[in-house]
Each structure stands twice: as C-alpha cells, then as structure tokens.
C-alpha positions, -999 to +999 in steps of 0.1 A: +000+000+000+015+033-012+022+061+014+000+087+015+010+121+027-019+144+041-009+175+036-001+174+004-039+164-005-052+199+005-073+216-021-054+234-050-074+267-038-052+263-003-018+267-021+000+296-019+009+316-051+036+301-073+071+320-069+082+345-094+113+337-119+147+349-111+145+376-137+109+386-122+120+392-091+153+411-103+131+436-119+111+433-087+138+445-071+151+470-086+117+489-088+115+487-050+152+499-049+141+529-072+110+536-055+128+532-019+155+555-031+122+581-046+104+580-014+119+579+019+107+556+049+082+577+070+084+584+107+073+564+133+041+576+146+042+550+179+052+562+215+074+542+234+078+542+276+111+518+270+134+518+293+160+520+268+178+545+247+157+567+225+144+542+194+161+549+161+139+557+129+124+531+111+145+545+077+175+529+100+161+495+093+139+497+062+168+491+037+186+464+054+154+444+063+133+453+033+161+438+010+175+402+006+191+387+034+224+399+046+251+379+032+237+362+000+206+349+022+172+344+000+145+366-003+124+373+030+090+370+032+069+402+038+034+401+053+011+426+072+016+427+108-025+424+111-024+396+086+002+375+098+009+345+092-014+348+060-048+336+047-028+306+033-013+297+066-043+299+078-061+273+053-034+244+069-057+220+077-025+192+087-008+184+123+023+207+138+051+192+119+037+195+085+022+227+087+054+243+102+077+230+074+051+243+046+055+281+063+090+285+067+096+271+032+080+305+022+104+324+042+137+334+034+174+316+048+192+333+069+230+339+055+256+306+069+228+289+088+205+263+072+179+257+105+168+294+106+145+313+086+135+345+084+100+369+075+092+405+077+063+419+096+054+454+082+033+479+099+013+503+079+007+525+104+045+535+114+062+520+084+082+495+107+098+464+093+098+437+122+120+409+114+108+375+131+134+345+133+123+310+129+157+288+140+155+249+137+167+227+167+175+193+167+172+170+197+200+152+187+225+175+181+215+201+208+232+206+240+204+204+261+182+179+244+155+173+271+131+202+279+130+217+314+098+240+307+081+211+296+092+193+334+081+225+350+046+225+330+038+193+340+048+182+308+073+156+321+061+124+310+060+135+269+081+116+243+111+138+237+109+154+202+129+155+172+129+190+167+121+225+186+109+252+165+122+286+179+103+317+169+116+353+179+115+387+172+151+401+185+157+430+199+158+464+179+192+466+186+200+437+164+176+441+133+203+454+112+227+423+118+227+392+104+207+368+125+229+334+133+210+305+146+233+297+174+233+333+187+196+338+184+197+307+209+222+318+233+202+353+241+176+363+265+173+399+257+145+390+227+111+405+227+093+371+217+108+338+221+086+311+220+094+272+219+072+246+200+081+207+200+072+189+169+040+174+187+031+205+189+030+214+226+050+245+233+062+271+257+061+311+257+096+319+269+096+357+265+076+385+259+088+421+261+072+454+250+074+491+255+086+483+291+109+457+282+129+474+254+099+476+223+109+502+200+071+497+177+056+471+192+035+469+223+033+435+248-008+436+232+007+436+194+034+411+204+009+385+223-013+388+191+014+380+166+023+352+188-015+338+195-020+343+150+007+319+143+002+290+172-032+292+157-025+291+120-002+262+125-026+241+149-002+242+180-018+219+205-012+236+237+010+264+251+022+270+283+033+303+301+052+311+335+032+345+344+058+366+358+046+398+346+048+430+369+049+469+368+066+491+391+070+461+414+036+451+409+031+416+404+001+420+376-013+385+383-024+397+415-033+429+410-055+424+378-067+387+392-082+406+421-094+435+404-108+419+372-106+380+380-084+373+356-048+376+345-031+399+312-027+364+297-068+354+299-074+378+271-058+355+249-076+322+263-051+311+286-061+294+318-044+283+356-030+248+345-012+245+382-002+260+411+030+255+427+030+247+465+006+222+458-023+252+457-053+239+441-077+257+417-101+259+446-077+276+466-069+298+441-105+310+433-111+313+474-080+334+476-095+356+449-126+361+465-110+370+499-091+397+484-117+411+464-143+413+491-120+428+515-135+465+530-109+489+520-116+502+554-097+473+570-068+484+550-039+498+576-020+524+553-029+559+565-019+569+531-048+546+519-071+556+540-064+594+530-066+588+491-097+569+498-120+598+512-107+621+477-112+596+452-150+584+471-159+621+466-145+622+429-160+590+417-192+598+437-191+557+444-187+541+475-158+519+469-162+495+494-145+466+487-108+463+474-122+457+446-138+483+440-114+506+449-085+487+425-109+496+395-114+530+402-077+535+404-070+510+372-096+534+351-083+565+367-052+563+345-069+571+316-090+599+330-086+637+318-091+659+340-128+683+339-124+719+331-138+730+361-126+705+391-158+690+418-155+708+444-167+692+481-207+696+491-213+708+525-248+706+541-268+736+542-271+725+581-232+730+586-232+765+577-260+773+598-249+758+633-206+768+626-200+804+634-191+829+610-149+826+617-140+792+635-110+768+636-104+735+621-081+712+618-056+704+583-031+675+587+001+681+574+006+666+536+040+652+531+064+654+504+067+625+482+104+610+485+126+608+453+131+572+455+090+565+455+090+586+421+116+570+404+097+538+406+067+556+387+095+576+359+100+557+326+134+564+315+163+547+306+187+548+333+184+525+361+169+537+400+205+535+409+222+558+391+191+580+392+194+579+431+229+585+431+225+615+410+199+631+429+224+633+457+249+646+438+224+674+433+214+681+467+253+681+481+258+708+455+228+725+467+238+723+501+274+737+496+268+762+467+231+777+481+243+788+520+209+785+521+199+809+495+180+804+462+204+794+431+193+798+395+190+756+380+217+768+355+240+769+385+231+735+400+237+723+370+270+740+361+281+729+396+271+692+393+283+686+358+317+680+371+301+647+394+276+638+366+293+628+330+257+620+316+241+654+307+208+640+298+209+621+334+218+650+347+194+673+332+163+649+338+170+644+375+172+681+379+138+680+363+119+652+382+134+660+418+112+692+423+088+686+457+107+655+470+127+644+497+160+636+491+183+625+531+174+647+550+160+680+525+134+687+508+139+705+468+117+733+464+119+746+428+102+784+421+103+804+389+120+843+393+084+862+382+111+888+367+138+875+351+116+843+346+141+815+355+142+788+381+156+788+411+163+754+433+168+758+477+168+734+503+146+732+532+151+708+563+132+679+565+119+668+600+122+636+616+092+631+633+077+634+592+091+600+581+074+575+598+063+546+579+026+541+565+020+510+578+028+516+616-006+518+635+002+551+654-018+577+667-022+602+640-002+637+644-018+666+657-030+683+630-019+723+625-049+749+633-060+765+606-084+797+602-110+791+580-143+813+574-170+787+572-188+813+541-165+812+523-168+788+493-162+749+503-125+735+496-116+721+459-109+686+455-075+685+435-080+663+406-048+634+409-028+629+383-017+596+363+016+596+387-005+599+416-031+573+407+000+554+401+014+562+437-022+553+451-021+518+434+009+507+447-003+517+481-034+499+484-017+467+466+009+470+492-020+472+522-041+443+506-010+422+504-003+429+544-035+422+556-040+387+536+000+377+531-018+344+530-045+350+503-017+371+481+007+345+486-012+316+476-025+342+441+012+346+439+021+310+437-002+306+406+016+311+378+022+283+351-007+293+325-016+271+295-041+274+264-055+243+246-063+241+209-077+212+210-080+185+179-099+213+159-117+190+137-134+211+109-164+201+083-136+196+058-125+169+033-099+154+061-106+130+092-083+134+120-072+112+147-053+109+178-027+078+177-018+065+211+014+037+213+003+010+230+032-007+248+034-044+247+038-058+282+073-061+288+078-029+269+051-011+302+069-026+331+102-007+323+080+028+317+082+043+348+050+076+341+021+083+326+012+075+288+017+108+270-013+124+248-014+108+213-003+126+179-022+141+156-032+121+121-047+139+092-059+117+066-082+125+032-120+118+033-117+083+017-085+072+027-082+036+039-070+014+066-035+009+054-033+048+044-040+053+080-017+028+097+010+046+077+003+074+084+007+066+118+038+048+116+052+080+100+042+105+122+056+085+152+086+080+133+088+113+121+079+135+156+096+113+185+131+098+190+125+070+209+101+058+180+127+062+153+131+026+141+092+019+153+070-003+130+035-002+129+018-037+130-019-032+139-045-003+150-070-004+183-100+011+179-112+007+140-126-024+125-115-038+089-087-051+064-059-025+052-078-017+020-110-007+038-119+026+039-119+042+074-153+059+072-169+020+075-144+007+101-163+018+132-143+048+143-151+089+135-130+117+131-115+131+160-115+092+182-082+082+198-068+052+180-043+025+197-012+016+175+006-019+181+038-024+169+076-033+176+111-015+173+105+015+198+141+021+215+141+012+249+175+021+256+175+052+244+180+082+266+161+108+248+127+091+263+103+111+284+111+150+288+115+143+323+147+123+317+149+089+325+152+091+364+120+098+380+119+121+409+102+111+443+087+145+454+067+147+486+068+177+499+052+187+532+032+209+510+013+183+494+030+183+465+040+153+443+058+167+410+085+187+400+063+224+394+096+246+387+106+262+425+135+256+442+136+222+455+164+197+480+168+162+486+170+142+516+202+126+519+188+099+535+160+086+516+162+108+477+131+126+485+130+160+472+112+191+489+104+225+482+133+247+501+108+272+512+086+249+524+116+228+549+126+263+560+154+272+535+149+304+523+154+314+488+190+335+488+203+310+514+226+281+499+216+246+510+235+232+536+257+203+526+242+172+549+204+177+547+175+156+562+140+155+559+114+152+587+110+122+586+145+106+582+156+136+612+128+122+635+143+089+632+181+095+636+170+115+670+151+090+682+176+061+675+201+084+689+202+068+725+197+033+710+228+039+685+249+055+718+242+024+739+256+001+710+283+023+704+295+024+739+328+002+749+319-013+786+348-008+809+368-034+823+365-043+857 
C-alpha cells in the first residue's frame, strides 16, 4: 500500500501563489530599490515608555530588512503585521510538523545557517519592518536535548521530540545584523521567544514590549502575533510562566483581584497549576478574599487618606478592594474636567458653625525621590538616578548657603560629578517637591527675570514615619478658616499619583491577607489548549496513542503521554492510516525512530477498507501496536529517565519549577521554602528530611548504647 501524505492532498485553492522567476524578481527589485530610493521611509508615529535608549527611525532599518538577506541569504518574506501569518497559513488544515515546514519554506534563509528562517512583519501605520526568526533545533544535536519548561509545566512524561521550533523577534538593537541560529539561541534579551516541539505542545519563553525594550511594538501587538501563528499552524497547547509585573507590581495579582483574571486570559489562557501544591479551589477562594476585603480594614494611613478624595470624585462608594483597584486601574486614563468637583457641605453646617471658626488640616507630606523614580520611565536604572539626585542636593547644600540658586547653576556645579548630561538634566527636572536624606527641593520660577531657582529646606524627623505603623495620628496644624466662604476644591490626581495610590493599596491588601496574596502569587504556570480542531472539511483526523506491549510497560516508569495528531483524506483507507501513523511517530519522536507499525486499536477492517466503515469517526483516539520503539535510548520522556520522588510537606508530588532539595537519607526532594530554607540562602551540605531527622533523633540513645565500649572491671 502506497504512502499517503496528508498535507499534500489539500485543495489546490489552499496553495500559496507560485514563486516568481529569477528575472521577475530582479526587476522586482530594482523597482523597490528605485521607489525606496524616490520615497523615503516615514516616521514612526508610535510612543514608546522603553526603558531604553531613544528608538532609532524606522528608515535605520527599512533598507537592510526590506532587501534580501544579509550575506547572499534568499528573499524574505513580507506580510502585514495584522495579517500574519497569511490567509494561506491559515487554510493548513495538517498536524504541527507538517504545517510548520510548509510556512518557513515560504520564508527566506538566513546567511551561513541552514535551520533558521527569516520573515518580515510590516506595519502600515509606522512603516516599521519587524523581522521575526524561525531557527531549527534538533534534539540530537542540541546541547540540552530534554526540555526543562516542559518538566516545570507538568509536561514531564512527553516523548522527547525531534525537533524544537524557535520563533523570535530580537531586539531592535539587532535588526540590522545578520541573524545566526546559534546566537539567536544563546540570548535572553529578545522581545518574543517562544518554543514549540514537533507534537506540537509548546512554551512562551519571553515576551517584552514598550517596558521591556519595544521600540514599535506593544506586549498587546506582540501576544497577538504570537497567538495568530500558534493558531494558523494548529499548536496543541501552550504553556506560560506568568511573571509579569509593573513598578514592582506583580500583575497576576493585582489584575486577578481587580478583574478575575490575568493579562494572559485575554488571549484564552487558563491556571494549569499551582506550585506549592495550591489547588484551583484555593486559588479562586484566595481571589474572593481579596476582592471582598472593606478597603476600610486596609492599615496604610496613606490609603485611608486617598480613599476619602477619590469616594468624593467618583461619587461611588468603593467599598471593597475591589472596587477601589478599578477605580484606580480606570483613573489612569481619565482627563481631567475643566472645572474640578469641588466638596458639598450641608446647608445645616453652615448654619450651626460660626461665622470665623477653627479646624483642623493634617500636614501633607512630600513624596520621597526614591518612590517617584519607581513611577518615571526612562532609561537609566533607579540607581544611578538615586545617586545622581544626591549629587544634586550636596551641590545645593554647599553652593546655596541657604539661599536660592538659579537651576543653571546646580547644573554647572554638578556637571563636574555627573558625565551624563541627559541624566543629569532629567534628574534636575523630576526632583522638584521630594525628599531627598534629609531636604526637601523646592523649585520656584523668578516672576522677573523668569528662571528657576532650586533651595533646600530641612526635613523633619518626626515626618518619616512609615505608612504601615498603626500610630496615633499627628496633631494636626490649626487652621483659620471662614465657614462662608466657598467649600474647599478637591484637587484632581494625576496619572503619577493614581499610580502612587495603586501601589499603596496593593501593598495594604497584600499585608492584611500575606496568606491570600501568597497563595494568588504562587499561581503562575498558564496554558491554552487548541484542542484537535476538527473542521467540516474533506480530512478526518485522529489521535494515535502507542500502545506498549507488556514487557515494553513494566520498564516505563509515568504516565502515557497524549497521542499525535493524524490527518488523513475523506476516503482514505485502513492501510493509508496505519502509515500514516507509523510515520508521524517516526517522524515526531526519538524514541520511535526505528518503530513499525503492525496493527491499530480502535477501527474495525482489512488495510484496504476505507476508514469511514471501520467503526471509528473523526476526531477518536486510536491504539497503534507495533515493535522496534528504543528502549534504551536516553532521549525518552522529557523528564529524563530518572523519575523524581517528590513529597513535599506541601502536598505536593511533582516537579512544578521552584526551588527544591533532597534528603540525603531517603532521595526525597522538597520545596526549600517549604523545609525552612529560604530562597537567597545556599543549601546546607548534609540535609534531612522530617522524617528521616525524626528517626536519627530517636535512635540516637539506641545507637549510643551500642556504640559504647563497657569498661573493664
């Protein structure tokens, strides 16, 4: 019986256009040279908050990533960033491992590497080339064949692939270079890296955007090219370690109790499982007792001031946590009115106060320097930024003798501590109001000459206390205050502030319930299924599962992995389908390299049958005997052939990526945190578990009485 590829029986309307001739796409290129060299590369249009240097214009990378390949590599690829991969990609209807080598045969080599590829994703609305890489990995040859983010995900018990298909989009720093496979590899500064096996299980490894470095991309744009392609190739399943933050804001928490849900949701990913043996139950209750916490039960006095302004703003009462982390996520994006709400007073109050009284103002203040450089986007690190705003003040302090000084002076007289102008000239410009030591920088324009001047004013003690302490409150200054004159305005708070406010209350929730947070906290490995996606189309697809003969099962030491994908046409028959079987093991897995497929579980027939009569419908699992699978190989399970023995005190009884030890006495590993390790401290060199500790102590006297010499009488 002949062998019968799939994918190659997809309808003619599915291929993609035929390549031009050599001479077409000459001319091709030399009217995109003329017309490049007619019409210059426009601006960028996008803002970027990067912490990097300042982005370079696009026209720096048109010409070397519109053209051919660097190097004598073949043409690239171009598509729309909005319609990437393509509507022809997106017409595969075969498993992973075909699909994949279809779509990088439509891209372009990279120059002196034959396992990377390499397309161009063009913007139209900043005129941005992105380059995106797709290198080649084989099992056999790599240096680290066996996949640890597939141990971590749970994952541990799938065949070990062939190959790993790596997908990136480097950093802008790089677009202009030639992109080498084993470079690409050995680099963690890219702003998408993600992994998929053969089988077509895969891993998110990276994902970076303004924040992280993005010059013209956003972390949205990036997790949408990202989501397109897994889709358009029919990955089975992703994973993705959640480590996201902002401003030292773990975002898993923060958005899980303010929304329910993580960044990553959006995009159809779900909790796969918890670390520290924390359930999905636990996980939702931990939720829910963070949400429905009264912000009034929060300690921060800060918290409980900003609460009060933005009640009377919002005109809501903001009860719960909530509530409150809403109002603050949506205040970002607010403009402020015109005319600012000012506070209502009863008509009662004015009646019963007297016409001058006194009443009390608490002191507001000042915000320290190192609490706003958490909330500036720059690109020099809180450091140096620290460092250089007290090179500032000591020049203020020495030069001002307690006078004013004009800021051309402070700067004149800190240039010779501070190489970097532009550090120098933005920390001059973002330390006005704080507190810096012991002073506070005041900042006030000259009304005549019309030029700042920068002084120093002493700040007290007794005015840096922390906001958590429960203390009474300080007396409050009296103030003179005519009760008919018009009520007080509520001052509108900024983005920075609203910023400053969100840290604070995350910061309160988080004391209040550690537990709750901790346990939110601990949830982070992510996944999204695909599924089998079985269309109304001219294919019928299967799942083939190996089944072991016995003495084949007593020497596998886990689980069965999930079975492979099997695409065949409408009428195919038996023996199509047991080859095609036999080839995609063969094809996907090492360990079934020399594997030969004898019979199938699950359909009913002879080899020239068709399947559609055999008993067994598109999308079943189907059981594949056979002989020649490599039990001796070491490229087996993911998890590597030793199984660990994990019981932590925890609960929990797999390997789920934190930091673990092993009892020197019985193998057993535990979670560090968990046996009182904690996570900067090295592990100390003779290590026992409870268990095996409990014992030695109590056959301590037992071993001292059989040790002992009697004496001789």
């Amino acid at each position: 019986m002949p062998s019968t590829r799939a994918l190659r029986r997809l309808d003619l309307r599915r291929s993609p256009p035929p390549r031009p001739s050599p001479q077409e796409a000459a001319a091709a290129a030399a009217s995109a040279k003329k017309k490049e060299e007619t019409s210059p590369w426009p601006p960028s249009s996008s803002s970027t908050s990067s912490s990097s240097s300042s982005a370079p214009a696009p026209a720096k990378h048109s010409a070397a990533l519109s053209a051919a390949a660097p190097g004598g590599g073949s043409a690239v690829r171009v598509y729309p960033l909005r319609d990437f991969p393509g509507l022809d990609a997106a017409a595969l209807g075969g498993a992973f491992r075909d699909n994949v080598r279809w779509l990088l045969k439509q891209w372009g080599y990279e120059s002196g590497s034959g396992s990377a590829w390499r397309a161009l994703l063009s913007d139209e609305r900043t005129g941005a080339a992105v380059p995106i890489v797709a290198v080649e990995e084989l099992a056999a040859a790599s240096p680290s064949p066996l996949c640890d983010l597939c141990r971590c995900a749970g994952w541990s018990h799938h065949w070990v692939s062939k190959r790993k298909y790596h997908f990136i989009i480097p950093a802008a720093v790089d677009w202009d270079q030639p992109f080498r496979a084993d470079a690409l590899l050995g680099r963690s500064d890219h702003l998408l890296h993600g992994l998929i096996h053969s089988n077509g299980f895969g891993h998110l490894v990276t994902l970076r955007g303004f924040d992280g470095g993005s010059t013209f991309l956003s972390g949205c744009q990036i997790m949408d090219i990202w989501d397109q392609l897994c889709t358009a190739l029919r990955v089975r399943a992703v994973s993705v370690v959640d480590l996201t933050n902002k401003h030292s804001v773990e975002l898993r928490l923060l958005l899980g109790v303010a929304n329910g849900d993580t960044w990553f949701t959006r995009w159809g990913y779900c909790l796969a499982k918890g670390c520290f043996s924390v359930s999905t139950s636990t996980y939702a209750a931990a939720l829910e007792a963070l949400a429905t916490l009264p912000v009034d039960y929060l300690r921060s006095r800060h918290v409980r001031r900003v609460v009060t302004i933005y009640r009377r703003l919002s005109n809501k009462p903001l009860a719960t946590v909530r509530e409150f982390l809403r109002c603050l996520l949506d205040w970002k994006h607010r403009e402020a009115p015109l005319s600012p709400p000012s506070v209502k007073t009863s008509p009662r109050l004015t009646f019963l106060l007297p016409k001058s009284c006194v009443v009390k103002r608490v002191w507001q203040p000042c915000q320290r320097f190192e609490d706003v450089v958490d909330l500036l986007e720059c690109r020099w690190s809180k450091k140096r930024l620290l460092n250089a705003a007290e090179v500032v003040v000591d020049k203020l302090r020495e030069h001002a003798n307690g006078t004013k000084i004009s800021r051309q002076a402070v700067r004149d007289a800190a240039r010779g501590a501070i190489g970097d102008t532009g550090l120098l000239d933005f920390v001059i410009k973002s330390i006005t109001d704080t507190v810096v030591g012991n002073h506070i920088v005041r900042r006030v324009p000259d009304p005549e000459k019309r030029v700042l001047h920068f002084s120093l004013e002493e700040y007290a003690e007794h005015e840096h206390e922390p906001e958590s302490q429960l203390e009474p409150e300080l007396e409050p200054d009296a103030v003179e205050l005519d009760a008919e004159r018009t009520p007080p305005v509520v001052r509108w708070p900024s983005m920075l502030e609203a910023e400053r406010d969100l840290r604070a209350v995350y910061r309160a929730m988080v004391e209040v319930r550690s537990e709750a947070a901790q346990a939110v906290l601990d949830c982070k490995h992510w996944v999204k299924w695909w599924g089998l996606g079985d269309e109304s189309d001219d294919q019928l697809r299967f799942l083939v599962e190996w089944r072991p003969q016995p003495w084949e099962a007593t020497e596998l030491t886990r689980p069965m992995p999930p079975g492979d994908i099997v695409v065949v046409p409408l009428h195919a028959s038996i023996g199509e389908l047991l080859v095609e079987a036999e080839h995609a093991l063969q094809d996907t897995y090492c360990f079934f390299e020399g594997f030969r497929v004898e019979s199938l579980d699950g359909i009913a027939g002879e080899k020239w049958d068709p399947v559609m009569l055999g008993g067994a419908e598109s999308g079943d699992t189907i059981g594949v005997h056979g002989h020649g699978a490599d039990m001796e190989t070491g490229l087996r399970c993911q998890g590597g052939a030793d199984a660990w023995d994990v019981q932590c005190v925890c609960g929990a009884q797999d390997d789920d990526g934190e930091r673990m030890v092993a009892c020197d006495a019985c193998n057993v590993w535990q979670h560090t945190r968990c046996v009182g390790i904690a996570d900067g401290a090295p592990v100390p060199p003779l290590f026992l578990c409870i268990s095996c500790g409990g014992a030695l102590m109590a056959a301590g006297p037992i071993l001292d009485e059989a040790l002992t010499v009697p004496k001789v009488k």
